[in-house]
Wavefront OBJ file of the C-alpha trace (Angstrom):
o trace
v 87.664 185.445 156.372
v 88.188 182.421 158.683
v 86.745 181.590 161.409
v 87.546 177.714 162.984
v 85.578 178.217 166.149
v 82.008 178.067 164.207
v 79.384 178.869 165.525
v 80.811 182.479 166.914
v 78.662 185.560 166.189
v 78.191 186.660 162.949
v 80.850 183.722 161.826
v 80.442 183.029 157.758
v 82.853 180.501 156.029
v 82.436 179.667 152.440
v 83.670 176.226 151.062
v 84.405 175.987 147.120
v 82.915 172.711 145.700
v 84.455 172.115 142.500
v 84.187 168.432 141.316
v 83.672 166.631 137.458
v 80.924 165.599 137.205
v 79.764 162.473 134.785
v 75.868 162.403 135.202
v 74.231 163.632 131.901
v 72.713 161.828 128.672
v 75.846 163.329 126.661
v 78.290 161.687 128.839
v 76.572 158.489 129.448
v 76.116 158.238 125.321
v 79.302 158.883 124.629
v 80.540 155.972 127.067
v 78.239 153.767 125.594
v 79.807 154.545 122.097
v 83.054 154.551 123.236
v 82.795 151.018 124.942
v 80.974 149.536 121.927
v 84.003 150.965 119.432
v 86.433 149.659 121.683
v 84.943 146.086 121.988
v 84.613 145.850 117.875
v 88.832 147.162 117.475
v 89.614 144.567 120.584
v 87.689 141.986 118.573
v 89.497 142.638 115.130
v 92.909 142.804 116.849
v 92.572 139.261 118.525
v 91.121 138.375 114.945
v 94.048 139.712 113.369
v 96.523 137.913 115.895
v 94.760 134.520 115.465
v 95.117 134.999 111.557
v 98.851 135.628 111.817
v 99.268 132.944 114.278
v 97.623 130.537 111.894
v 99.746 132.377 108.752
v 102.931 131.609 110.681
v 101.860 128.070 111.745
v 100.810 127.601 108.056
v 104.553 128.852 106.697
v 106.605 126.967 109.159
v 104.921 123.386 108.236
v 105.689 124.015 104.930
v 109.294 125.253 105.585
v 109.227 121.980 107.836
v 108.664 119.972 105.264
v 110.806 121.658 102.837
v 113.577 121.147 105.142
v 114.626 124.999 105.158
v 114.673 127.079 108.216
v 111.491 128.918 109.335
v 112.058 132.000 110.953
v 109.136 133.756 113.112
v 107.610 136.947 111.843
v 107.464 139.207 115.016
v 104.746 141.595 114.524
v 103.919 144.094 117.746
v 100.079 145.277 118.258
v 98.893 148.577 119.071
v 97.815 148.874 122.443
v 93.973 149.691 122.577
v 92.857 152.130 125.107
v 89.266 153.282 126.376
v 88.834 156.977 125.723
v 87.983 158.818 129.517
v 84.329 159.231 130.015
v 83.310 162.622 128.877
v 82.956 165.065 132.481
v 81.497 168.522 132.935
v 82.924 171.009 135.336
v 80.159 171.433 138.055
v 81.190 174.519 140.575
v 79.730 175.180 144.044
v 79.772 177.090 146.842
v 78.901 175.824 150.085
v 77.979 178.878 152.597
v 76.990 178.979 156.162
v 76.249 181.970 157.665
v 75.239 182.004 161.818
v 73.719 185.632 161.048
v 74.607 186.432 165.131
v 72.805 183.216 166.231
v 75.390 181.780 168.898
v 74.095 178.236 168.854
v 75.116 174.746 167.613
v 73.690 173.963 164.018
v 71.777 170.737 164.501
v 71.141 168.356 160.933
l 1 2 3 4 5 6 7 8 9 10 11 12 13 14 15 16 17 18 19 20 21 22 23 24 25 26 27 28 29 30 31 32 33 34 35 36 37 38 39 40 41 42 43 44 45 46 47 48 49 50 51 52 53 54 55 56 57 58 59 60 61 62 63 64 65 66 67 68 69 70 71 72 73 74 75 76 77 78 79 80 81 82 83 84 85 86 87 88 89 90 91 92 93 94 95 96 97 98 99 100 101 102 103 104 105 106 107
């Protein structure tokens, strides 16, 4: 049924609410995890880039002063992502019913 002229006599409309919802211990622990393992794998990637970076440095002094060529190891990183925060379907129904009562619905 629709109605867009509320309030008319005996008018009802029914609005579906349907929204994820984030606000439980569950979801709020598993952010905090989730943000603490993806702070520690950030860390040892930039640890593991800085080690490389010195590795290379190391290797082309000594090719410097071997007088040979150095050529640049290339080495790609795996981007790190943050997993989505954990959500729970949360389903409503708004109602509003004037039950015959032809007046304006105040707040």
């Amino acid at each position: 049924m629709h109605f867009w002229n509320v309030p008319r006599l005996g008018s009802f409309m029914a609005i579906p609410l349907v929204y994820k919802s984030c606000l439980s211990v569950d979801s709020f622990q598993k952010a905090f995890d989730d943000l603490t393992t993806y702070n520690e794998a950030v860390a040892k990637q930039e640890e593991e880039k800085a080690e490389h970076e010195a590795t290379q440095a190391a290797l082309k002094a000594d090719a410097e002063a071997a007088g040979t060529e150095f050529t640049h190891e290339d080495r790609t990183w795996d981007p790190i992502t943050l997993p989505p925060i954990k959500t729970e379907d949360k389903k409503y129904v708004i109602c509003l019913d004037t039950m015959g009562q032809d007046r304006i619905f105040t707040e």
